[in-house]
N, C-alpha and C positions, 0 to 999 in steps of 0.2 A: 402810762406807767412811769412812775419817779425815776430818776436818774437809779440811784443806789439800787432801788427792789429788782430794776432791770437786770443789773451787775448779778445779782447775786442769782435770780432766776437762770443767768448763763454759764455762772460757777454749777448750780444745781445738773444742771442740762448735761454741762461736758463731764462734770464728776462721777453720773449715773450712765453714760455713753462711754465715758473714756477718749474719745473722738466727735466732734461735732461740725458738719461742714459748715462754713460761713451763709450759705444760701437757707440751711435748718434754723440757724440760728436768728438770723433775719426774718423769717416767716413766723418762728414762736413769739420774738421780742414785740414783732408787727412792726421794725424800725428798718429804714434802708440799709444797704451794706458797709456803706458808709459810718455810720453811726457803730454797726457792731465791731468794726475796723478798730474804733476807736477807743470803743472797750473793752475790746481783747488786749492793744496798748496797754491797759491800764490794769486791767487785770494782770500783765505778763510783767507789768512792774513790781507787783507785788507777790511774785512768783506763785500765781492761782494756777494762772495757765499758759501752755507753750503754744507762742502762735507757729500753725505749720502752712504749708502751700496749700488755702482753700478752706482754710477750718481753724482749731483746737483744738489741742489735745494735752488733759488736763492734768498738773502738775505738784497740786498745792498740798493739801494733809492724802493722808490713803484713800482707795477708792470705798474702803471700811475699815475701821480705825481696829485696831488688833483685837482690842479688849472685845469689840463686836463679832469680830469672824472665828473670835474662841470658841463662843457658844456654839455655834452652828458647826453640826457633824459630827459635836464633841466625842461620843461613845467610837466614833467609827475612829477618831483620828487620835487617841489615846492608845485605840489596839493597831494602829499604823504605827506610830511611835515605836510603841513595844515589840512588833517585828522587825522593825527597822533596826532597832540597837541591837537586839540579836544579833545582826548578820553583823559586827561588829567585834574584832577579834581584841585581845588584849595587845598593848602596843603599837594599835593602828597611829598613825596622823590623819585625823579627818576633818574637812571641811564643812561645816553647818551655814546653811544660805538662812535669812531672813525666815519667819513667817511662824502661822501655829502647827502645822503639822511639824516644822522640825523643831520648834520649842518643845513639843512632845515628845520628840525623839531626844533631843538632851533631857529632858524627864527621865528618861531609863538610862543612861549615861552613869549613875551613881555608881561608885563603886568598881569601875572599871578605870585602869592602869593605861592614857590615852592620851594623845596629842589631839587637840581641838584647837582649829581656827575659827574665826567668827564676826560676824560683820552685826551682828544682832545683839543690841544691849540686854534686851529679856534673857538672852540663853546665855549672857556674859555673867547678869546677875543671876541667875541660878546655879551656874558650876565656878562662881568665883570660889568657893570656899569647899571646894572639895579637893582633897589634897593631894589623890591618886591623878586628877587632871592637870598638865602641864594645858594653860589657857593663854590665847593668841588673841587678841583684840584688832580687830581690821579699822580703822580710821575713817574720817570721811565725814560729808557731809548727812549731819543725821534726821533720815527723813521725820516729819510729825507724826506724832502718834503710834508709829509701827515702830519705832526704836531701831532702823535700819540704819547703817553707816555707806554712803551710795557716792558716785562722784569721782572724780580725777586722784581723787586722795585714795580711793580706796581699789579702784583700778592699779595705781600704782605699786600699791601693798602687795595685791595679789599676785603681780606680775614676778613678784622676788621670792614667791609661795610655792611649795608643791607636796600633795597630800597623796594618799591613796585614796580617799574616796571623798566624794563630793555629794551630801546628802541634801536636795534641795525640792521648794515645792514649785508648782506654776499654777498660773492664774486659769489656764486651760491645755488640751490634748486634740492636736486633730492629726491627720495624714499627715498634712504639712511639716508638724512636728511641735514644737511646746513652743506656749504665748505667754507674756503676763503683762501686767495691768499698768505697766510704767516705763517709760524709754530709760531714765536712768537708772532704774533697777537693773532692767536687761541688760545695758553695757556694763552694770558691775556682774549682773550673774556671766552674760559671754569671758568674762577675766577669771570666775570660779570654775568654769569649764575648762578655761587653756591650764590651769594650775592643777587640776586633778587627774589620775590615772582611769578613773573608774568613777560614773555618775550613775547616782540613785536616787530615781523621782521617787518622793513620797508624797500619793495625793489619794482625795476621798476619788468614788467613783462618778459623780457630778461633774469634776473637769473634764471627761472625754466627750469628747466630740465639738466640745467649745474651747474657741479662740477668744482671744482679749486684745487689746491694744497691739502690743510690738510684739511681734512672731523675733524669739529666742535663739531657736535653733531648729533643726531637722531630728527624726527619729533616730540616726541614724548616730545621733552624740550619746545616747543613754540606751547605758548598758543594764540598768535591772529596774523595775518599776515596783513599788509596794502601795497595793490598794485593797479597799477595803471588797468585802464580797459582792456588793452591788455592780461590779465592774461587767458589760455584756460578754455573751461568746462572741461576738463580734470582734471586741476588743481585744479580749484573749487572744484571739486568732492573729488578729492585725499585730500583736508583740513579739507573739513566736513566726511570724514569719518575716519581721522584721529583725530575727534574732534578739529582742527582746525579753533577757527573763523575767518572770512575774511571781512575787511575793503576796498570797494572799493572808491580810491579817482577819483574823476571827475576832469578832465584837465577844 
């Protein structure tokens, strides 16, 4: 296998894994450990992928480029939005995290009288120009493709932030508690958590019961969840007795 086609089959590998041990990687490649050693270097120079203790774990554009993850769920995650801004009082300060379900949710934003913080250029360029919203731009390093603002820069912003509520999505839902698909996402979203009074996952019902890359936080940090009808009784259950409350939106 060429030099380069290797490279890029282990870009492939860790971007569709999100984590790949160095021994997976070496048996796909057919190259010793050595070799992939070498091209995780090289990769991590060009900020593809983070080398960790025993593997990758991958760092470079999204694990689906936004424009991609719009489509999928769309109907379900439009009526997630739109129950989401409901619970939304006039003169709230609210936090908006990265992603499409709360791009959705600032979709129903118009017209309400509202402090918005934001780390998300898409949700920046949509309520730049609405006049009832006083708009808060978070800094940082901006991921590709997803329009995220992520990074030391943006940790630091938040640290000087405090909202009533913190409207964000995750990559998955288990026991454990919320994951998502990127370590420096996560260290910006843990800074959107210590900044807000009151956290609101908004997610299709797909995310439960899967985890992603970096585990977020515990159930025990969100306090209302908003999903669409597909969510199990199982799950239901596991919210209310985790005191969990739960927002069902209707498609």
């Amino acid at each position: 296998m060429l030099l380069d086609q290797r490279r890029q089959d282990i870009i492939n590998l860790v971007e569709s894994e999100g984590f790949v041990s160095l021994q997976q990687l070496s048996s796909r490649a057919g190259v010793s450990e050595s070799t992939v050693r070498r091209d995780l270097e090289y990769l991590e120079k060009i900020g593809q992928v983070r080398r960790t203790r025993g593997g990758a774990a991958f760092t470079g554009e999204s694990l689906t480029a936004l424009d991609e993850r719009a489509v999928k769920d769309l109907p379900q995650k439009q009526a997630i939005g739109r129950a989401a801004a409901e619970l939304i009082q006039p003169g709230e300060a609210i936090l908006l995290d990265g992603g499409t379900t709360t791009l959705e949710v600032a979709r129903h934003l118009a017209g309400k009288s509202l402090q918005v913080v934001t780390n998300s250029l898409p949700v920046i360029n949509l309520l730049a120009n609405q006049p009832q919203i006083e708009l808060v731009a978070i800094g940082g390093y901006v991921y590709p493709k997803t329009g995220v603002a992520l990074g030391p820069l943006a940790t630091a912003a938040l640290s000087r932030i405090h909202v009533r509520r913190l409207f964000m999505g995750v990559g998955g839902i288990t026991a454990s508690g919320l994951f998502n698909s990127n370590t420096l996402l996560v260290e910006t979203e843990q800074a959107m958590l210590a900044a807000a009074e009151e956290v609101v996952v908004v997610t299709d019902s797909s995310k439960f019961g899967h985890a992603a890359l970096a585990h977020l936080c515990g159930l025990e940090k969100v306090h209302r969840v908003v999903a669409d009808a597909g969510i199990s009784e199982e799950w239901k259950d596991r919210l209310s007795n985790a005191g969990i409350a739960l927002t069902i939106a209707e498609v």
